[in-house]
N, C-alpha and C positions, 0 to 999 in steps of 0.2 A: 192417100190416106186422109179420113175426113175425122179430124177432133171431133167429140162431144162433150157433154161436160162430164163425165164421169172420166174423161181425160186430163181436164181441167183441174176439178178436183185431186185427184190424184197428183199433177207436178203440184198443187198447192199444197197436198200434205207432205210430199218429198220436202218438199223446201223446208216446212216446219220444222221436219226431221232434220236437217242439212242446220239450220241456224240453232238450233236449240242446243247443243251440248255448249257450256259453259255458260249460258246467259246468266245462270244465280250466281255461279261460285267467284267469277268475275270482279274484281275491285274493278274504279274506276280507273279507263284504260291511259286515258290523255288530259293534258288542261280543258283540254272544250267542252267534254261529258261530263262535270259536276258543276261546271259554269249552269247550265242548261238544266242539270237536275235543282241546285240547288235554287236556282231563282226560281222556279217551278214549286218546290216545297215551301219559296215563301209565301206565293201566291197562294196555296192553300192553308197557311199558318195567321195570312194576316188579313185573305177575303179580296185584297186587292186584285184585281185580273187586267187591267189596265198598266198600271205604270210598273217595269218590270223591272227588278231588282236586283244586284247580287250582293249581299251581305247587304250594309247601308248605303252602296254606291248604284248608281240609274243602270243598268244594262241596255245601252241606246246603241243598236248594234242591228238586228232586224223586230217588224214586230211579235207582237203577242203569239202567235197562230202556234208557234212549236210550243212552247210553254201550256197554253192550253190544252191541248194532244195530249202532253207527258202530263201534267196536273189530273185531269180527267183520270188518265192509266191507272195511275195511286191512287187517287180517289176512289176507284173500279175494282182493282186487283189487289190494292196494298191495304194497311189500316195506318187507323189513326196515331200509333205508334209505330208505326213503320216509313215514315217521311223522308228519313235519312238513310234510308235500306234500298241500295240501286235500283235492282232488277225491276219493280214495275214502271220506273220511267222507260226501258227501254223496250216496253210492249210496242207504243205506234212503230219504231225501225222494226222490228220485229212485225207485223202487222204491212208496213209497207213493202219490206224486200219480201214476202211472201206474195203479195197481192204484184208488184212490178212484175218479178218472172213469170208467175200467171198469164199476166196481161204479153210479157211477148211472148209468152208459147202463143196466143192468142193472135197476134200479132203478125208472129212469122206463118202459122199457118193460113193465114187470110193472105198473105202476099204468094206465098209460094209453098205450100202444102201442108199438112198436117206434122211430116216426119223434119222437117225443117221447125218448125215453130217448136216441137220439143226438145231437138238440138238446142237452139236457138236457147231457149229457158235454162238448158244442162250448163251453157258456157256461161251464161250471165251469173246463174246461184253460186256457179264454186268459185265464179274470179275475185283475185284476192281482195280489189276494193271492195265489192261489197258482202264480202264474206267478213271485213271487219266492218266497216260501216253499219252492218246490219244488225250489229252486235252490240253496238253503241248509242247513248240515248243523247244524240245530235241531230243536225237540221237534214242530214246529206239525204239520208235514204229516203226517208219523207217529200224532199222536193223533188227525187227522182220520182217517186209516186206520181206527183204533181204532175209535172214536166210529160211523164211517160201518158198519160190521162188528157196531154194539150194534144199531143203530135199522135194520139189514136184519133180526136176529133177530126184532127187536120187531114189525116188520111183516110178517114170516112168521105170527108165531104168530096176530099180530092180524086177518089176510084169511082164513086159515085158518080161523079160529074163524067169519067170517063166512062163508065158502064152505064151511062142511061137510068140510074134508076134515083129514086126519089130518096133527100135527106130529111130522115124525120129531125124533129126540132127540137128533140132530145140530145141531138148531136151538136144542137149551137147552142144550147143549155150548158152541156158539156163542155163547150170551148172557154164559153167566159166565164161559166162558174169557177173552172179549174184556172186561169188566169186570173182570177179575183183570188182566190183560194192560195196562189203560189204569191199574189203583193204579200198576200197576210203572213209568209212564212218566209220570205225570203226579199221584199220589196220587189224593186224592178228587174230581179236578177229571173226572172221568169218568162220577163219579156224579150228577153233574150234570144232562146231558143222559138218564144210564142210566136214570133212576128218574123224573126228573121228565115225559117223556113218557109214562110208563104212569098216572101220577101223575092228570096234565092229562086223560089220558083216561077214569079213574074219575070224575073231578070232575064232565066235563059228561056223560058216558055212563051217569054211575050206578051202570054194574055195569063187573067187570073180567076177568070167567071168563077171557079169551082170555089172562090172565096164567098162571093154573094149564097151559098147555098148558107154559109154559119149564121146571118142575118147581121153585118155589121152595123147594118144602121140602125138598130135600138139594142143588141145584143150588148155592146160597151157597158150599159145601163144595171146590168147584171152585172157585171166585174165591179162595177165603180159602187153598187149596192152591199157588196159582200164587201167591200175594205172603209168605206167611208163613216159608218158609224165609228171605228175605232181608233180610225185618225184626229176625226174632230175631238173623241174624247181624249187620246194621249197631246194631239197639241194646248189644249187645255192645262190640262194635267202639268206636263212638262214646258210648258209656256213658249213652246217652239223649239224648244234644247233637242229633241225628238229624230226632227225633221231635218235639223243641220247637221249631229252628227251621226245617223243614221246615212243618210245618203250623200250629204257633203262631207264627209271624213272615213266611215267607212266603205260606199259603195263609189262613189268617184275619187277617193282618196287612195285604193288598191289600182285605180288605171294609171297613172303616171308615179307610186312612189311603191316601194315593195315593203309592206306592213309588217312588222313583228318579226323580221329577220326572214321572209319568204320573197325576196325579190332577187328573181332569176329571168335570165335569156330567154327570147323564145327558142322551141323546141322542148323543151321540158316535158311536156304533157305525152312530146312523141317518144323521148327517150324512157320515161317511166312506163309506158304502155306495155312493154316486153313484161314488169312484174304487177301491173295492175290491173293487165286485166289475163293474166297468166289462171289458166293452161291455153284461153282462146286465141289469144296475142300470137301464137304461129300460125294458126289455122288464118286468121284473116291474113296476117302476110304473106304465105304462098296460095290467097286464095285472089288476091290484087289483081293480075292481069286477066282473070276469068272477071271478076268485077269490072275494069276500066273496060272489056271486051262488051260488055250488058249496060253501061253507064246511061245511054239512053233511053233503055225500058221505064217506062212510068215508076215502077216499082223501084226501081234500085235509085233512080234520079230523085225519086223523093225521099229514100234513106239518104240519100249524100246530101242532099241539101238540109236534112235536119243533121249531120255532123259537122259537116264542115264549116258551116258561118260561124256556129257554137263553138269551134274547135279553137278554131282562128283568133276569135275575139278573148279566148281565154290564154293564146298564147300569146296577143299581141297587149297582153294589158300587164304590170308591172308584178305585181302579185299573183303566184301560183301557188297552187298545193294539187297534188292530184285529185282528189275528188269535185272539183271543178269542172271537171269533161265526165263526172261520172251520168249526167243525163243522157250523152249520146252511146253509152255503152248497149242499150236494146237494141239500138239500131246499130250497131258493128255488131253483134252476137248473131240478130237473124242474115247479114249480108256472111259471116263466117259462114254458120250455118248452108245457107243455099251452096256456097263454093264445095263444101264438103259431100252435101245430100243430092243438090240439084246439078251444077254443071262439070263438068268431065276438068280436072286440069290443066292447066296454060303456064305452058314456062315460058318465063319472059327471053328473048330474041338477044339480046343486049348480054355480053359476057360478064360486065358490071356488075349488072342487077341478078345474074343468078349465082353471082360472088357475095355479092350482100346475101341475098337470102339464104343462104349456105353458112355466111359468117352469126345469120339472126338464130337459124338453128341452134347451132353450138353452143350459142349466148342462153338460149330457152333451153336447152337438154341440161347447161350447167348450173342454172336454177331451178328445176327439178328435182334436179343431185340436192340441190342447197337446202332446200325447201326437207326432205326426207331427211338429213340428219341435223336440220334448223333446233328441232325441239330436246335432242338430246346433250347437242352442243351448246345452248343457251342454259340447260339446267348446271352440264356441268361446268360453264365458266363462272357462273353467277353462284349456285351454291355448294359447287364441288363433290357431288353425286348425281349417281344414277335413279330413275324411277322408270319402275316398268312399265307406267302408264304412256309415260314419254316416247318406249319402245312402239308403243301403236303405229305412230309412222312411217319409221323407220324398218319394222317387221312388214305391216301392211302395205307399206306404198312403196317400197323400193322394187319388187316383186314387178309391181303394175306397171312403174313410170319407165324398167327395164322391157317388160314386153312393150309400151306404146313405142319405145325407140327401136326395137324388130320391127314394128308393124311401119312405120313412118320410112324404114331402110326397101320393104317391100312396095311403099305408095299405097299403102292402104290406110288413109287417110280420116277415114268414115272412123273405122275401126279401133285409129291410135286413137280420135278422140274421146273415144265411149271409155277407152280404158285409162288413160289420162283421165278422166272427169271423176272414175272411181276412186283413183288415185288422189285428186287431191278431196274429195269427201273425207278418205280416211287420213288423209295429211291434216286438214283443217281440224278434225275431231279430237285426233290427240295432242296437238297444240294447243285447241281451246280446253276441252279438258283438264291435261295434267299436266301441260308446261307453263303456259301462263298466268292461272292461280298458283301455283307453288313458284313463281320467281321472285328471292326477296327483294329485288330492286323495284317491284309494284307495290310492298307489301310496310313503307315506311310510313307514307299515311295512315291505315290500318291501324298498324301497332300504336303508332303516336295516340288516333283516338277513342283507340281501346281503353292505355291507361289512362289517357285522363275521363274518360267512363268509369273507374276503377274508384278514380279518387274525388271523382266530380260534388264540392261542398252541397253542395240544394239542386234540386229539382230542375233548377233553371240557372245552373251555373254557367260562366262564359269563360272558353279557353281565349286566352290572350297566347298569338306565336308571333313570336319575334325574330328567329329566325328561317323560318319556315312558311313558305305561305304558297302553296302550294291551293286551288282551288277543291282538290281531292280532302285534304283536310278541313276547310271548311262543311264540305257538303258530309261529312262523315262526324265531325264534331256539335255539326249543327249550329243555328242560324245566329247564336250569338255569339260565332266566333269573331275574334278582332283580329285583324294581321295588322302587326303595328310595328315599328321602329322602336331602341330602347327607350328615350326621351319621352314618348307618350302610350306608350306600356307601361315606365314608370308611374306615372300621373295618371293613368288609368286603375294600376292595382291598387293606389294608394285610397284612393276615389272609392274603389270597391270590394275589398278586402275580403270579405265574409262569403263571396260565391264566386272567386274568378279567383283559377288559375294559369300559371303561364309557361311558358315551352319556349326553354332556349339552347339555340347551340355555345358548348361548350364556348368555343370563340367571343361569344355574343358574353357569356356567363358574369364574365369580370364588370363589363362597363353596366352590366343591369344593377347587379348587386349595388356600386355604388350610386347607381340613381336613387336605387331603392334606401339608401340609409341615410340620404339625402331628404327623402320623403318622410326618414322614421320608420320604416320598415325595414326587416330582414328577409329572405327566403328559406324557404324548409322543403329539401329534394324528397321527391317520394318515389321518384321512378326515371329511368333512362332509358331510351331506344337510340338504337346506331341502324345506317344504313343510308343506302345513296340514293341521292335526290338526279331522278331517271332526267328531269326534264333540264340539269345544267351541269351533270355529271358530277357534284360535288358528294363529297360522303360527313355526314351529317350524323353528330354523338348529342343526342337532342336531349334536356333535363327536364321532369315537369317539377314546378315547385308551388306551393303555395305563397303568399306574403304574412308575414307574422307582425305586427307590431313592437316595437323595441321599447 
């Protein structure tokens, strides 16, 4: 079966379809998505695009490149009162995980057939990381774009050199521009996968000629073109502060210490793979011994060597989170893929290993289950009812994820997964849909700045939180929010009485007040929200008050 583009087309509007329920209704999902939005709306608020911000403090973390992406979006799809209104920052994720799956339907059918490269694309859109990631206006699905754009170059010039036929020079265009393209969005975390799979494949190949086809000896010059105007301007800018804690604190600072409470063992990234990249996460497991049997085909040897350096160096470095291995996820999707469409099954010899993989089953059949009644059992622990929209899942996909477990008991492999991938389309739909806008434990930011929308003194009034500080708030109350401590919250409202309001919990309520009569102010409460703060488990009776003068 030979793709064309009207094949192309087609997984690229499925996927549209596949990501799109929830992207508007959606509050912000995690701390990292309004970090990113809101420094993003400042850059458009203050013209700045250079030194990147959040609230008053530097965001010296990676550069500019994602910021400008989402900026642009707003700028594009939003207005000029819509800054603080999510949904158009997360157009480029949106935008890239439609264009990634493309690219390995693309992908797998250039290695191994047309009917494998649309497998290939079905496992990668519905697995659960990037079905959230995609959803979100962060760096991840983006740098998979990137990432996914170095290792098709890689494997242009690489079949090329083995088939005889000529690299056009669009194809080393392609290499450095997208390595230039991934410093600007992620630093050196791009050179990771860019270099370490040519790397892997000198090692056991011996030789590299198929490299010389990218043009390395002036091609660098394009990489170093696309990042170096905005280095020289941010170390300016930032007078070096940039450069040291961008790569000396946070990118060499995550290899030996585990930042922000994510420092874990290696293995991690192996044991999360059953739900991250779940439904495909069995298929590549029982498809292993058919794979280690192919290891030395061209094809499959240049998949493994764009996973495994990647894989290794994220699990041997101190900080993890799962979407860290999410660039090698194309390439497990088309190596599943082929095990299912192209080579016949291979059970492993070893009574062990067909004990594990018997034990991995169970573990993926009972996250399945999980998954199917995830959305109705989160609504009712969180708001103690039922909604029928909730039922979508669990009506729609129990059905399906029951027949793939017939079809997997008969070894008809092909077949579970097509009905597995149904299954979690309509799993993902009604989660995104109707369970996680309606969960109030997302829904405390919101509320908070609504009402102070409600009671906001001027035009350009500043909520001051005090006990709350939450990045979702900020990016929701907008950019003159203050997260401050009592002490200078105090001495702030005192300062600016006539347009700032302040937010505090109850707990907090007592020691404000007497700062505030300390100052010659009183408070005057005009509204309350309660609910729990998702990111430290605590449950939060928040007041908004104005200051009054006594």
């Amino acid at each position: 079966m030979t793709l064309t583009w009207r094949h192309y087309l087609g997984v690229a509007l499925l996927t549209l379809l596949i990501f799109l329920p929830g992207r508007i209704s959606l509050v912000p999902l995690d701390r990292d998505e309004p970090r990113y939005m809101q420094a993003s709306a400042q850059m458009l608020e203050t013209g700045n695009f250079v030194d990147v911000r959040f609230l008053d403090q530097p965001r010296y973390l990676q550069p500019a490149g994602i910021y400008w992406l989402e900026a642009a979006a707003q700028k594009a799809f939003g207005g000029r009162h819509d800054l603080h209104v999510a949904w158009p920052y997360r157009i480029p994720s949106l935008f890239a995980a439609v264009s990634a799956v493309t690219l390995t339907a693309y992908l797998g059918a250039s290695l191994f057939g047309g009917m494998t490269g649309l497998v290939a694309a079905a496992l990668l859109a519905v697995s659960t990381l990037l079905t959230a990631e995609g959803r979100m206006a962060t760096i991840d699905t983006v740098l998979l774009l990137d990432i996914l754009l170095v290792e098709t170059a890689l494997l242009r010039a690489y079949l090329d050199e083995r088939r005889g036929r000529e690299t056009p020079l669009a194809i080393a265009l392609l290499y450095w521009g997208a390595l230039g393209c991934g410093l600007m969005l992620k630093g050196p975390v791009v050179l990771i996968p860019g270099l370490a799979t040519p790397i892997a494949l000198r090692v056991i190949e011996r030789q590299a000629a198929w490299f010389g086809r990218l043009r390395p000896r002036w091609g660098w010059l394009i990489t170093l073109a696309v990042v170096l105007p905005w280095c020289i301007a941010i170390g300016v800018v930032s007078h070096g502060a940039f450069f040291s804690h961008s790569v000396g604190t946070n990118f060499l600072g995550k290899i030996g210490h585990g930042q922000q409470a994510h420092g874990l063992p290696p293995g991690f990234h192996l044991v999360v793979f059953l739900l991250a990249f779940w439904p495909g996460s069995l298929f590549l497991v029982l498809g292993l011994p058919a794979i280690w049997a192919r290891h030395r085909d061209p094809e499959v040897r240049f998949l493994l060597c764009w996973i495994v350096p990647h894989w290794l160096v994220f699990e041997a470095i101190a900080t993890k989170l799962p979407h860290y291995v999410l660039p090698t996820y194309p390439a497990i999707a088309i190596l599943a893929a082929a095990t299912l469409v192209k080579w016949p099954l291979r059970r492993p010899k070893a009574l062990w290993a067909r004990g594990l993989m018997g034990v991995y089953t169970v573990l993926w059949g009972a996250l399945a289950l999980a998954f199917v009644v995830a959305g109705v059992a989160l609504l009712w622990q969180s708001e103690h009812r039922l909604d029928y929209g909730a039922l979508i899942a669990l009506v729609g996909g129990l059905p399906l994820v029951l027949y793939a477990f017939w079809l997997l008991w008969k070894a008809q492999r092909l077949r579970a997964a097509c009905v597995v991938i149904g299954a979690a389309v309509v799993i993902h739909a009604g989660i995104f849909l109707t369970v996680i806008p309606n969960l109030g434990l997302l829904q405390l930011a919101p509320r908070a700045a609504s009402l102070f929308d409600d009671y906001r003194p001027c035009a350009e009034s500043t909520l001051v939180s005090v006990s709350y500080s939450e990045p979702s708030l900020a990016f929701l109350a907008g950019s003159n929010t203050k997260l401050l401590g009592v002490p200078d919250a105090a001495r702030f409202l005192a300062g600016n009485a006539s347009c700032a309001l302040v937010l505090v919990d109850k707990k907090d309520e007592a020691a404000l007040r007497a700062r505030m009569l300390d100052e010659g102010f009183s408070l005057t409460e005009y509204g309350r929200v309660k609910g729990l703060n998702y990111s430290n488990g605590h449950h939060l009776d928040l007041g908004l008050f104005a200051p009054a003068q006594k």
